[in-house]
C-alpha positions as CSV (number, residue, x, y, z in Angstrom):
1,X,17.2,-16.2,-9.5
2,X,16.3,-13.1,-7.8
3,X,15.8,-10.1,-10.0
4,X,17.5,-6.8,-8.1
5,X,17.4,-4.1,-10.9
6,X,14.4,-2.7,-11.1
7,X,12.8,-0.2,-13.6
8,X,13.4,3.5,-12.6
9,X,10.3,5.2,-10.6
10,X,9.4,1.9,-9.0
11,X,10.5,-0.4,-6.2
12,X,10.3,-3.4,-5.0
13,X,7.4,-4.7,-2.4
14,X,10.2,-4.1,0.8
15,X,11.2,-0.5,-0.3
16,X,7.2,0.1,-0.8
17,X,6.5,-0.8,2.4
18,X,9.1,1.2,3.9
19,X,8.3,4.0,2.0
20,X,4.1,3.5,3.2
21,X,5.4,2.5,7.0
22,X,3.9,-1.3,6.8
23,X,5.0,-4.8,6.4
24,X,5.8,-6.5,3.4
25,X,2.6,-8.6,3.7
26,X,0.3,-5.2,4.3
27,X,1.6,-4.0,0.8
28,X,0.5,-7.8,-0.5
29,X,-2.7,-7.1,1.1
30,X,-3.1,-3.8,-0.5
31,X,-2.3,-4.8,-3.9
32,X,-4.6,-7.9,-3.3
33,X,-7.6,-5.3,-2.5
34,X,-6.5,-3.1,-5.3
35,X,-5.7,0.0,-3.0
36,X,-2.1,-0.5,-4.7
37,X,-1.1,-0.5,-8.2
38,X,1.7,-3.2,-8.7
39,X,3.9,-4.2,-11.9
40,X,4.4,-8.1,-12.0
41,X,7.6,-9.5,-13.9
42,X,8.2,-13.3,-12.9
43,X,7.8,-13.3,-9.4
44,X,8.5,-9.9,-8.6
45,X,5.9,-7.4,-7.6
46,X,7.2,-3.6,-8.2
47,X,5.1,-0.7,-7.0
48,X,5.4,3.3,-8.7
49,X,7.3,5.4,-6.3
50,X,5.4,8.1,-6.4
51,X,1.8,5.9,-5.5
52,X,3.6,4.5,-2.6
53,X,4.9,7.7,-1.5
54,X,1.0,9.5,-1.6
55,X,-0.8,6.6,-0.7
56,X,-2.7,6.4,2.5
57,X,-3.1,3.6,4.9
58,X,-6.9,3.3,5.6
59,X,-8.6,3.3,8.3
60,X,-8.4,0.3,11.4
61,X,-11.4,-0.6,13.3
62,X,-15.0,-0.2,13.5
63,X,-15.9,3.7,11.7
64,X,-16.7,6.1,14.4
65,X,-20.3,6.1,15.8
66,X,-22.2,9.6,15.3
67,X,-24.7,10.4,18.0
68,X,-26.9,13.1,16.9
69,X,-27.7,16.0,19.7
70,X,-31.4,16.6,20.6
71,X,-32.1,19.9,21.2
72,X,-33.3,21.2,24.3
């Protein structure tokens, strides 16, 4: 049985990730590191709205390497 009503001011996982421009499974991921907030009932993850609609994707990859300038 798959739940489809949800409570108002959150969606489901899909919408969420929609809504953020990622997978399904990178929302998983971010609510697995705790960058997301997520309601559970049953089996059904639902995320606030408004936190998927301000949340920022971090950063891929290595963090930038700063090279200081020696002066001449």
């Amino acid at each position: 049985m798959t739940i489809k009503a949800t409570i108002p001011g959150y969606v489901r996982l899909e919408r969420a990730a929609e809504i953020i421009g990622v997978d399904p499974a990178t929302v998983w991921r971010y609510i697995d590191e705790e960058l997301l907030d997520a309601l559970k009932i049953g089996n059904t993850h639902l995320v606030k709205e408004s936190d998927a609609k301000k949340f920022k994707r971090p950063r891929l990859g290595r963090p930038p390497i700063h090279t200081e300038k020696q002066a001449s």
